[in-house]
N, C-alpha and C positions, 0 to 999 in steps of 0.2 A: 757665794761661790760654792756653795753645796753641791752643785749640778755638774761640776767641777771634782770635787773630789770623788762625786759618786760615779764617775766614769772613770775616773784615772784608776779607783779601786778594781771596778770592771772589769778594766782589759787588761791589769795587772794578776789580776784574778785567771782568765784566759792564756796569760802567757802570750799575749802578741807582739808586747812591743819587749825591747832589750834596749839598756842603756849602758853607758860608762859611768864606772863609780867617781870615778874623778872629771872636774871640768877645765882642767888642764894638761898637757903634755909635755915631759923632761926631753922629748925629741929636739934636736937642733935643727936649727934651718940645715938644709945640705944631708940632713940625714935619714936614713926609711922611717917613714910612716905607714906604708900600705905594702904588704907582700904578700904576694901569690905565689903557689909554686905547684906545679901541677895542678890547676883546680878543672875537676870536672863538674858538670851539670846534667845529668838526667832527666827526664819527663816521659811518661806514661803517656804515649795520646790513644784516644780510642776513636777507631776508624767507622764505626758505626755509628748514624744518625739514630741518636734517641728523644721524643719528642715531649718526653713527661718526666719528673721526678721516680713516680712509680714505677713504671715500666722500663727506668734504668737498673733500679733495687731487684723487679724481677729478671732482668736477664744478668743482675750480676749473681743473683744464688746460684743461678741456671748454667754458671757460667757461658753465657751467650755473648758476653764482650769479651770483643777480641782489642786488646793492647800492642800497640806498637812501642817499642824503647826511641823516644825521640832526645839527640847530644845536640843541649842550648850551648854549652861550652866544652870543647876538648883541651886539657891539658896547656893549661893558662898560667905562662908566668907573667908577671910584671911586678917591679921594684919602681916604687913612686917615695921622695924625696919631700922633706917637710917645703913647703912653698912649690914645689912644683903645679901647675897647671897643666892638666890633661886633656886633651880632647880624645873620644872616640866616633872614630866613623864608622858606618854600613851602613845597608839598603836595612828597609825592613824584615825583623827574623833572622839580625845579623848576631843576634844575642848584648847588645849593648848594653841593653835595660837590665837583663840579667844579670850581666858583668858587675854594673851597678848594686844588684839586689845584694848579691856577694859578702860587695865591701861596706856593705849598712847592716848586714847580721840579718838580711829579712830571709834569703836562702841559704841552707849549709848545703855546704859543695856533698857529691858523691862520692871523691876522691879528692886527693888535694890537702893542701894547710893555707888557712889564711891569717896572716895577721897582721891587727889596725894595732895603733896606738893613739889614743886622744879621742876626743868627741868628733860625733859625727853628725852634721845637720844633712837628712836627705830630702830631697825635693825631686820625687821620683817620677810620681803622680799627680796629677791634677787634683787638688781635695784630699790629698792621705793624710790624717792628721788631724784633720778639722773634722767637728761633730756639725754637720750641718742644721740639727736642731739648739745650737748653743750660739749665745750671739759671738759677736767678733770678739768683743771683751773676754767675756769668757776662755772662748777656742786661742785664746794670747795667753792665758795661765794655764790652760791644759797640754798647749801644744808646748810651752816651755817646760811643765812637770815631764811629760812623756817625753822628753829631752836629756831631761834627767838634774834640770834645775831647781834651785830653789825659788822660795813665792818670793823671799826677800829680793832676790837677785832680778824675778822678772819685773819687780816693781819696780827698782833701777830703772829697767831697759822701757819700759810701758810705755812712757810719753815719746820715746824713739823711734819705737814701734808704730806707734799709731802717727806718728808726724812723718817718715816714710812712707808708708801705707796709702798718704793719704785718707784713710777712710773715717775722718775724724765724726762728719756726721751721720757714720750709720755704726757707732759702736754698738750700741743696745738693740741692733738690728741681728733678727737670724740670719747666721748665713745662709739658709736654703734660700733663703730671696736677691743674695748675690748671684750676680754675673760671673764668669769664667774669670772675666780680666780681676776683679773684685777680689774673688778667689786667692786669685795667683799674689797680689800686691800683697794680701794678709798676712799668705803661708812665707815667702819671700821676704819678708819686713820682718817673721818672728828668727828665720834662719839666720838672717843676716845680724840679726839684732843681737844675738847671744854670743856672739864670736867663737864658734866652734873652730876646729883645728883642721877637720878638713868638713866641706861644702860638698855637695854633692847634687848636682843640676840635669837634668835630664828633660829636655825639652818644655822646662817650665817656662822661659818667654817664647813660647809659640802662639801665646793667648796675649792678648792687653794692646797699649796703644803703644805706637812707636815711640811716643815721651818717656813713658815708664822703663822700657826697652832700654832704653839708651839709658837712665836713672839706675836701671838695675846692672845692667853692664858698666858703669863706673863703680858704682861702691864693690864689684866683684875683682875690679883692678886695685881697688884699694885697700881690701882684704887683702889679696897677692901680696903687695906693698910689705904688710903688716905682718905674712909669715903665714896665711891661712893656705892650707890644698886646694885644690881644686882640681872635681873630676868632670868634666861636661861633654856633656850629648846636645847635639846641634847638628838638622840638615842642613844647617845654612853652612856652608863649609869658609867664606869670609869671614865668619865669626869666628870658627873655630881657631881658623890663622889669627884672630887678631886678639881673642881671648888670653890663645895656649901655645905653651913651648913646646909641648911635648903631645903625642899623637899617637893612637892604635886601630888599626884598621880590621874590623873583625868581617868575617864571610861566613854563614853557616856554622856559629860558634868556634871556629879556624882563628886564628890570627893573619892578618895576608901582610904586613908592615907597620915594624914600631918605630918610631926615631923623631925626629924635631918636626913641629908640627908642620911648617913650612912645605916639607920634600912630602911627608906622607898624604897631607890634603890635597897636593899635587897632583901626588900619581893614584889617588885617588877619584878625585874629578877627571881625570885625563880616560879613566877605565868607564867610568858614569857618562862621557859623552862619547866613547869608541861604537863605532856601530855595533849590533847586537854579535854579527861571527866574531868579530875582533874581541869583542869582550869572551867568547867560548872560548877563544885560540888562547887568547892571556891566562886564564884559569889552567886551561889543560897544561900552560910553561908550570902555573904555581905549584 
């Protein structure tokens, strides 16, 4: 496992990843685990096509890029509840993912307070997490260290792990010669596996087959059951309803409706299938 600790030294080195010292929470069911309260998000975008690494360095001395101030998120509350289930809906560029990045410590807000209590397993990306040159075996104890676990602990979980998974016969396999679906059962089987306090999903069964689909969507009810969070992003809005009690509908970093999942995926779909003026005339009421 060399290969192993010489990456975890790495990125630990770099400062990329953050974890919780503790892999438990004194939070009770029924009470906050996740609060925002004013959070904003900023981004720089630059409106000029540059076609080379070099010749961005030279028109940045030059100053010859021009920056636009782009708001992924304005002034974002939300109080989430130990067992609650989240869904977030929008179009793409609705800032969801962001909203996500947030609550995992991968973005500090521009303004704003945020604060988690308990561990956080994120499942943001396709592949975030995994070294695609380390086999699966391995990417199962690196991906449980940058977790913020112990080896003893992911040893526990190992045969769990890989009996989920599925991928019993391509342990000592690199991941780069995995498939997406491959991927996703890995990174999914290690999150699930460590029983974090909240989950955090973001279009990671968009990839795989619809057996695993349905495999990974029960144990995510069974977590619920057991008192874990859950925050997820799904276009599939049937999912959402059938996941989650609870629902935020974002527009252009905006909030447009929070409340039970039911009424918001609602009148969400209901804006998604209004012909295209009807959808301008709704916006212009919000």
């Amino acid at each position: 496992m060399a290969n192993v600790e010489e990456k975890k030294n790495e990125l630990d080195d770099k400062k990329i990843f953050t974890s919780n010292a503790q892999r438990t929470t004194t939070v009770a069911k029924g009470e906050t685990i996740i609060e925002l309260k004013d959070v904003t998000i900023r981004f720089n975008k630059n409106n000029l096509k540059v076609d080379n690494l070099k010749e961005y360095f030279i028109r940045l001395v030059t100053k010859q890029l021009m920056f636009q101030e782009f708001i992924a998120l304005k002034d974002i509350n939300l109080d989430i509840k130990k067992g609650e289930a989240w869904g977030f809906l929008g179009t793409n560029g609705a800032g969801k993912s962001t909203l996500l990045k947030v609550v995992s410590r991968i973005l500090k807000p521009a303004s704003g307070t945020v604060k988690v209590s308990g561990t956080v397993a994120a499942l943001i990306e396709l592949g975030a997490g995994i070294d695609p040159q380390l086999t699966a075996r391995e990417n199962i104890f690196l991906n449980g260290t940058l977790l913020g676990y112990s080896k003893a602990f992911i040893e526990s979980k190992f045969d769990d792990i890989v009996e989920f998974s599925e991928l019993q016969d391509f342990l000592d396999s690199p991941v780069k010669n995995f498939s997406s679906g491959m991927k996703t059962r890995l990174a999914f089987s290690i999150a699930t596996a460590v029983e974090p306090d909240i989950l955090i999903a973001d279009e990671i069964l968009a990839v795989g087959d619809m057996r695993f689909k349905k495999k990974c969507a029960a144990k995510m009810t069974a977590m619920l059951e057991d008192g874990t969070t859950l925050l997820y992003v799904s276009h599939n809005i049937a999912a959402v309803k059938k996941q989650c009690n609870k629902a935020m509908w974002l527009d252009h970093g905006n909030v447009v409706m929070v409340g039970d999942a039911d009424t918001v995926c609602d009148a969400f779909k209901a804006e998604m299938d209004a012909p295209a003026p009807a959808k301008a005339q709704s916006k212009d009421k919000k």
